[in-house]
N, C-alpha and C positions, 0 to 999 in steps of 0.2 A: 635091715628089717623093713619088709615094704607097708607101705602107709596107703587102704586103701579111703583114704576120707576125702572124699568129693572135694574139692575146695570151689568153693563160691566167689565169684569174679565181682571185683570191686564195681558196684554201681557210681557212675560218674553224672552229676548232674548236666542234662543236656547232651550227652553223648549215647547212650543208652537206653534210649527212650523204646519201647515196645512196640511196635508199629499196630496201630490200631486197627480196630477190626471191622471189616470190609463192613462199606455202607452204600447201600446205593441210591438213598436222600441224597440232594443236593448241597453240594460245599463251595465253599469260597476261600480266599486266600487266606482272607482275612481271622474265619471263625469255622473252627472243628467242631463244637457244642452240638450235641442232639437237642438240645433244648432248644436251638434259637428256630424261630419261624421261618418258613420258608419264604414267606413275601420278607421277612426282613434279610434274611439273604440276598434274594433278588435285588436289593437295592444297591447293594453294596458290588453287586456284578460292573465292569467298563460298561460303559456305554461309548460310543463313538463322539467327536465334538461337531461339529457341525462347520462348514469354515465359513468365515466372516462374511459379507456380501460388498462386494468391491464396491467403491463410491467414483457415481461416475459423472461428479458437478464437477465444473472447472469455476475456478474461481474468476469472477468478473474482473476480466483486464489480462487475464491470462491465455496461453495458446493453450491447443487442444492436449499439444504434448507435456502441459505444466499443470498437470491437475494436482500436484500438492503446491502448488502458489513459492516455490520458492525461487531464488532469482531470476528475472528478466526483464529485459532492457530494452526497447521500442525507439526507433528515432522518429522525434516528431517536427524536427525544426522545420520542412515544409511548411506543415501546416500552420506552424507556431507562427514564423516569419508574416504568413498572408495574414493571419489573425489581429498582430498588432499594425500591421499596415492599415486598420481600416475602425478598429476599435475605440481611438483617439478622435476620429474626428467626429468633426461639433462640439467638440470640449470649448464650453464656455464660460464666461464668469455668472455669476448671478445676480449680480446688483444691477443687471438694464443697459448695461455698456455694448452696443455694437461691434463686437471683436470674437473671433471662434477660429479656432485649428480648421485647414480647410482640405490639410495636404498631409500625406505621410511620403518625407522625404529617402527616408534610408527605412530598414529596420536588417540589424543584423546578429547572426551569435546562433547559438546552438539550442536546441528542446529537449529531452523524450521522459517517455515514461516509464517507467519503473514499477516490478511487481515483487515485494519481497515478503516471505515471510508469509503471505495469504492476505499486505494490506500495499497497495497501489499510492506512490506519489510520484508528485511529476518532478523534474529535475531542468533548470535551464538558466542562462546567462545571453541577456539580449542588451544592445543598445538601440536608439529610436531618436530619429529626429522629422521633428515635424513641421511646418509651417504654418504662421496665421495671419491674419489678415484681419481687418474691419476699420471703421471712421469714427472718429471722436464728435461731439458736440458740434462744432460748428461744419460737420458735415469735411473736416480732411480725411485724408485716405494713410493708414499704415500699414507697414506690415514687418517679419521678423519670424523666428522659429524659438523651437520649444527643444531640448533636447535632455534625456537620461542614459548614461551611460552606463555598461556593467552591471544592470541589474541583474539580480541572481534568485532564485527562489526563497532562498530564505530573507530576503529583502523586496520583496513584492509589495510591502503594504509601508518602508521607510527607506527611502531613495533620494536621491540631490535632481532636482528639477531647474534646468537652467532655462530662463527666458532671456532672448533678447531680440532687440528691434534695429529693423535696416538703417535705421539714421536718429540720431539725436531732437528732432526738432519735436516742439510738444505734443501734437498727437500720437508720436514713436511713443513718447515717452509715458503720455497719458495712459497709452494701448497696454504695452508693455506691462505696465503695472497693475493694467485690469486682470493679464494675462496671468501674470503670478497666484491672484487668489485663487486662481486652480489646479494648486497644486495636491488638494489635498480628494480632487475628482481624478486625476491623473493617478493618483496614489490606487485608489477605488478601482480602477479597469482595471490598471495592474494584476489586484488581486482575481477579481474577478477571469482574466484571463489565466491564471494561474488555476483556477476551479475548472475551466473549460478544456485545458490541459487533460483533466484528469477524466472527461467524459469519453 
């Protein structure tokens, strides 16, 4: 016996949806609503991003090719070398004693500069020897050197400062011992040359 009763196709949520009916208001992906504004549509449209604007500082201390500041390495021991040859001298005491660094006899070891990270330190390991010279109270004549070895950047401003004098007799000796209280101006260039490093 034939059955002619229509059967009605199961509605599925989300499968079966009725395609809506032609509109030619503006749509967005986002919202089908006839309700919603058209400028509030419009907003919700892409817009394009715009792209960054390249940065084109190099950071101080850096090459042209290291504009984000990260490692580089500069040899400076030329300049380091001539710098401590000449920094020392007139290193004198301060208490009125005739005696002063007259000479820089050696200066040797290595410099450079370093740029890492977008911040610049200097980096080096020198030794220095120096000579001095001047007269004691009743007018004798001494002389002798001054010498630091292995100093290293992180000891620029705490170092072993050796003095000694050509000969024993008492003006060496007097001399000598003027020379010592300046150990803590020898200390001072040090640093100071350690800043000049980094100009």
């Amino acid at each position: 016996m034939s059955d002619n009763t229509t059967e009605t196709p199961a509605v599925v949520p989300g499968l079966n949806v009725a395609a809506p009916a032609a509109d030619t208001g503006l749509k967005s992906d986002y919202y089908f609503f006839k309700s919603t504004p058209k400028d509030q549509l419009e907003s919700y449209m892409p817009k394009p991003l715009a792209a960054p604007a390249e940065s084109t500082a190099v950071p101080k201390g850096s090459s042209t090719w290291n504009s984000a500041g990260t490692w580089e390495e500069s040899d400076a021991t030329a300049w380091a070398l001539d710098r401590l040859r000449e920094i020392f001298i007139g290193v004198a005491p301060t208490n009125g004693v005739d005696v002063k660094v007259t000479e820089a006899v050696s200066a040797t070891g290595e410099a450079c500069r370093i740029m890492s990270r977008g911040k610049r330190r200097a980096n080096f390991e020198v030794s220095v020897k120096l000579t001095w010279e001047g007269t004691d109270a009743s007018g004798a004549a001494a002389t002798g050197s001054v010498e630091f070895n292995e100093v290293d950047s992180a000891s620029a401003d705490d170092f072993s400062v050796k003095v000694t004098a050509d000969a024993d007799d008492a003006a060496h000796t007097a001399l000598r011992a003027a020379m010592r209280t300046c150990e803590k101006e020898f200390r001072r260039r040090m640093v100071q040359f350690s800043k000049e490093l980094l100009e």
